[in-house]
C-alpha angles and dihedrals in degrees: 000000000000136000122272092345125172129205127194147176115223121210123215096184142014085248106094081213119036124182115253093237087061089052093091101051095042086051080048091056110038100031099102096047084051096053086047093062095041087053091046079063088072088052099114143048123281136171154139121275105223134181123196091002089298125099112265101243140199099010130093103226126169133273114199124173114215120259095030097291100147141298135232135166135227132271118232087261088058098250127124134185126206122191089226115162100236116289140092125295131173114228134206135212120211100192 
């Protein structure tokens, strides 16, 4: 089991069912919104806590990002991960 996972289905087509001789041309149709989606998955900001140059590890600390714009808080690998539009944001480390 992994941390903050998500699973989904992805639909080619409004049929619940759909021939597979109809599979090619619906992937054909629907591929680039579905690349899209998979790329709107990297939007954010993401990164690893450290501490002396080394992960902080093992502990769950808070992520906050200034002005209110949002809060998170470590993995146990030290990573986190924030769903943030492009920009730039200052971020702040309660360890």
């Amino acid at each position: 089991m992994y941390d903050r996972s998500v699973e989904f289905l992805v639909g080619l087509s409004c049929c619940k069912s759909v021939a597979s001789s109809t599979f090619g041309e619906e992937w054909e149709n629907n591929k680039e919104s579905i690349y899209k989606f998979i790329e709107a998955a990297h939007l954010g900001i993401k990164g690893v806590a450290l501490k002396d140059g080394k992960p902080v590890v093992d502990e769950y600390n808070l992520v906050e990002v200034e002005n209110g714009g949002g809060l998170d808080y470590t993995n146990a690998r030290g990573e986190y991960w924030l769903l943030k539009m492009p920009g730039t944001y200052e971020l702040r480390l309660s360890i």
